[in-house]
N, C-alpha and C positions, 0 to 999 in steps of 0.2 A: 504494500500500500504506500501511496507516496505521500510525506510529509508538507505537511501545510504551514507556515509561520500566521497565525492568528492575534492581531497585532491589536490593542485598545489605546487609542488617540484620548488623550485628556483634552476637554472643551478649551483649556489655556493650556497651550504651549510654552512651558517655559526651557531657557537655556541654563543648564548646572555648568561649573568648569573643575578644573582642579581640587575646588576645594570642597567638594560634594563626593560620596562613597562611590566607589567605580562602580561601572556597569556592569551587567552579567553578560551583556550581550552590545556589538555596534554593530549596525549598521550601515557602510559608508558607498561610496563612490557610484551613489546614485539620483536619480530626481526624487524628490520627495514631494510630496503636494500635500500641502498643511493642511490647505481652506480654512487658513486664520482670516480676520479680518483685510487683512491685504493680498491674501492669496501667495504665498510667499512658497517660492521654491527649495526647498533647502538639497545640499549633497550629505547628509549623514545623519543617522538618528541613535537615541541610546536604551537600550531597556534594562528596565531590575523591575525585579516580581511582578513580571508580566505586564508594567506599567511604561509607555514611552516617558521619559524625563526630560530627553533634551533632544533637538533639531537643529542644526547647523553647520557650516561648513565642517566638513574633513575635518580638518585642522584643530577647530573649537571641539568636535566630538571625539578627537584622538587623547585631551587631556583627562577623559573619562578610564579610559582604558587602564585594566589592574593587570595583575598578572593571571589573573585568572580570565578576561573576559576574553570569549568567543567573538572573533571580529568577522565578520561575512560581507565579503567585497562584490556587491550589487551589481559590477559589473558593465553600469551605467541607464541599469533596469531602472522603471517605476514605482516607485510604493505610494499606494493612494489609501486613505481612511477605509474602514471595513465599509461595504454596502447593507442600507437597511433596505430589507426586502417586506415593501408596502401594503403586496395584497399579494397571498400565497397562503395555498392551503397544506405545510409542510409536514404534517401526518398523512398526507394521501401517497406522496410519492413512495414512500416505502410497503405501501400493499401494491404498490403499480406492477405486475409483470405485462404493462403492452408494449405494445410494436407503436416507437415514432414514428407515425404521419404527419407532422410537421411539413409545413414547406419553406424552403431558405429565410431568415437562415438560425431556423430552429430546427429543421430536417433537409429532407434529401427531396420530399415529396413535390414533384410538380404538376402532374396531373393524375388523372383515376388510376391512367395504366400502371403509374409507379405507384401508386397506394397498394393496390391489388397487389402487385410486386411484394412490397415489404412483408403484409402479410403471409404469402406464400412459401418467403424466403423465411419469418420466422417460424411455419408450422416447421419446415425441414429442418432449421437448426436448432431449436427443440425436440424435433424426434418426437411433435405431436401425432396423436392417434386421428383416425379420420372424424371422427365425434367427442373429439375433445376442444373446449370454446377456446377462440380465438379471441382477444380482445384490441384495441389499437385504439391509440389518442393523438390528438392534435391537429387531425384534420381542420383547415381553415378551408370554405367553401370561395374565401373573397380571392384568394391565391392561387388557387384552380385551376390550370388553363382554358376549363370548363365552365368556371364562374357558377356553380352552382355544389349544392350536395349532390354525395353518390346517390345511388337508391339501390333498391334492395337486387335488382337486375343487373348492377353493376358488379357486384359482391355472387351473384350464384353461378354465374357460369364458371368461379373458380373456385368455388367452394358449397356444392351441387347437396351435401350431405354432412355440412361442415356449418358448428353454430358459429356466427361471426357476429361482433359487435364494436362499433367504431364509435368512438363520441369526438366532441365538437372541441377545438382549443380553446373554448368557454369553459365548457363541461357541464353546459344547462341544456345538450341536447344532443343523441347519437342516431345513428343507424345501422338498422340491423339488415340481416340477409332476410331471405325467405324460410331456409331453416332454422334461424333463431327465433324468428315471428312462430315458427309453427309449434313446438315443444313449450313454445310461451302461452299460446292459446292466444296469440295477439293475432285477430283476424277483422271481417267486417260487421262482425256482428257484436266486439267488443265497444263499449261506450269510451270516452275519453275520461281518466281518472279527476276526481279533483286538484287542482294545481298542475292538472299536465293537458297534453294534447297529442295524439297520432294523427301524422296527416295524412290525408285521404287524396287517392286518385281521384285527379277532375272530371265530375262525374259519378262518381262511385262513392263506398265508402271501404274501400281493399286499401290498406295500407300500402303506404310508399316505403315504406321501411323509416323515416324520418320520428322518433319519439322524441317529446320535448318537453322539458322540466319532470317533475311526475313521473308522467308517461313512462319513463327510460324505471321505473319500478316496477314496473311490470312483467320484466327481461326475467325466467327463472332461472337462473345462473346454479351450477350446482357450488354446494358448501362446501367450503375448506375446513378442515381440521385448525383448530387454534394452535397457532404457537404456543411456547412453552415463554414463559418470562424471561430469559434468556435470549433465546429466538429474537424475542423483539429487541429486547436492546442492543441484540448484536445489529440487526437493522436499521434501530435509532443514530448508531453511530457511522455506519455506511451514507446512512441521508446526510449526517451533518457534515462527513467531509464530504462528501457531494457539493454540496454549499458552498463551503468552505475553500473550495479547489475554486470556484468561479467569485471569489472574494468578499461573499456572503456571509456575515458576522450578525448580522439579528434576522430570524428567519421570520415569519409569523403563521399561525395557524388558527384560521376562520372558520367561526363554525364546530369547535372543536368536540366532539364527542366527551360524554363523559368517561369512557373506556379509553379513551386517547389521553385525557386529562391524567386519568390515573396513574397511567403508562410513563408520562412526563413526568408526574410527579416526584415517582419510585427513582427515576432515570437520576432527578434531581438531588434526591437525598441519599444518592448513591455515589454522587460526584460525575454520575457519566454523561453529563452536556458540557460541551466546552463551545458550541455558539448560545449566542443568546435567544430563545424563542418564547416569544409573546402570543400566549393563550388565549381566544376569544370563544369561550364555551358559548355553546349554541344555547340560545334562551326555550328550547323545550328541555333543556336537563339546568336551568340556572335555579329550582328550588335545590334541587338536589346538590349541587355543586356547594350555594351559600350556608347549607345543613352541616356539610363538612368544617369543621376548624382546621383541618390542615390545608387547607385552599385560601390564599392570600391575595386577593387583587390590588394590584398600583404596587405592588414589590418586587425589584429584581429580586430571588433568592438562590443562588444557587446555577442560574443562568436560565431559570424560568420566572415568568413574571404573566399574569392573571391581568391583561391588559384592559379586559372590559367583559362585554358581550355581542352576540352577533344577532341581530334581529333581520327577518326576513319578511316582505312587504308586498311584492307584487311580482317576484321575480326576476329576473333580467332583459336587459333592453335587449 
């Protein structure tokens, strides 16, 4: 696994010299980009106990240096403050086993044919079984060369006996094949759930394969076996250097399940988060959550923090 330096910028930048305790760690012969009030570039930075202390030329950040500190020569690389990541739902990505359908330049995907592609290419490199579900995410319809969603006719002719499910780089709406619609009991004679919608052939009321909001609950997916606690936190921390690796320091997680909350919790008072992620439990589990005394909101603790709640209105535009 490859090593990530996970670096915490103090709101003030300040400079130590000589007469301040050496650093455990420099920094040097690189851009640095403060985003202090002046935007100031520096070439070298210092750290002790995980904390930057001092930014400035080479030269000023060499009087730091003990005989013990670790010097790591930048090389002439960048180093920019960690990224707060705004709206992310970072409990999902670790149940995710789909196929990116993204297109440039999140994925590869630029039209159906290469969607269909990916797909096909992951049932083989899993050594999936002919009726075992496919799933894939990030299809964008607006990046298409087609300009439009697949439909369920686009997905069967390569996957004729093969349940497939694709959702939307939103994730308020997917499509499925014809044999995922079928095992689902999703046909024309099904009504549209509350909070969702199947859209219907013009005309008709036969499914396009297109489910949206709701609707996409109605998919009968078969159950997985639960991890072991273990399991998960071995995954909790694959997410966070995942993160971590694309310069991601506070992650956030909307909507957060009460099972997911717990999960963090344990994670927390186990020491095993090293980003910061900000909890937005979903308000159908906020009696239960504020029942709990060991659920803290407005507190960093441990590198979880109970940043609010998530309320849900009318759905997505």
């Amino acid at each position: 696994m490859k090593k990530y330096h996970i670096i915490t910028f103090f709101a003030s930048l300040v400079f130590l010299f000589s007469c301040s305790p050496s650093a455990e760690k420099i920094y040097t012969n690189g851009k640095v980009i403060t985003v202090d009030s002046t935007n100031t570039i520096a070439e070298a930075l210092a750290i002790r106990e995980g904390k930057i202390v001092a930014v400035g030329t080479a030269a000023e950040i060499e009087n730091l240096r003990g005989s013990n500190t670790e010097v790591i020569d930048l090389e002439g690389k960048t180093v920019v403050p960690g990224f707060i990541d705004g709206h992310r739902h970072f409990m999902g990505l670790g149940r995710s086993t789909n196929v990116n359908l993204g297109s440039p330049p999140m994925g590869e995907v630029k039209n159906i044919a290469d969607l269909v592609a990916k797909l096909k290419e992951f049932q083989k490199e899993k050594n999936l079984a002919e009726d075992d579900w496919i799933s894939g995410f990030g299809y964008d319809q607006d990046q298409l060369e087609e300009l439009r969603h697949p439909s369920k006719e686009d997905l069967d002719a390569a996957f004729p006996n093969t349940p497939v499910s694709i959702t939307n780089i939103n994730g308020h709406m997917s499509v499925s094949n014809s044999y995922a619609l079928k095992i689902s009991g999703i046909d024309e004679n099904i009504p549209n759930p509350a909070g969702g919608a199947i859209e219907r052939k013009k005309g008709s009321n036969e499914p396009t394969g297109l489910l949206q909001e709701k609707a996409q609950g109605l998919l009968k997916r078969p159950k997985k076996e639960d991890p072991t606690l273990e399991e998960q936190l071995e995954l909790l921390k694959e997410q966070q250097t995942y993160y971590a690796s694309h310069g991601i320091t506070t992650a956030q997680d909307g909507h957060t399940s009460f099972a997911s909350l717990q999960l963090l919790q344990a994670a927390a008072e186990r020491g095993e988060l090293f980003i910061d992620i900000e909890a937005l439990p979903s308000y159908h589990t906020l009696e239960q959550v504020l029942a709990e005394p060991k659920f803290k909101f407005g507190t960093l603790i441990n590198h979880l923090k109970l940043a609010g709640t998530k309320l849900t209105a009318d759905g997505s535009p």
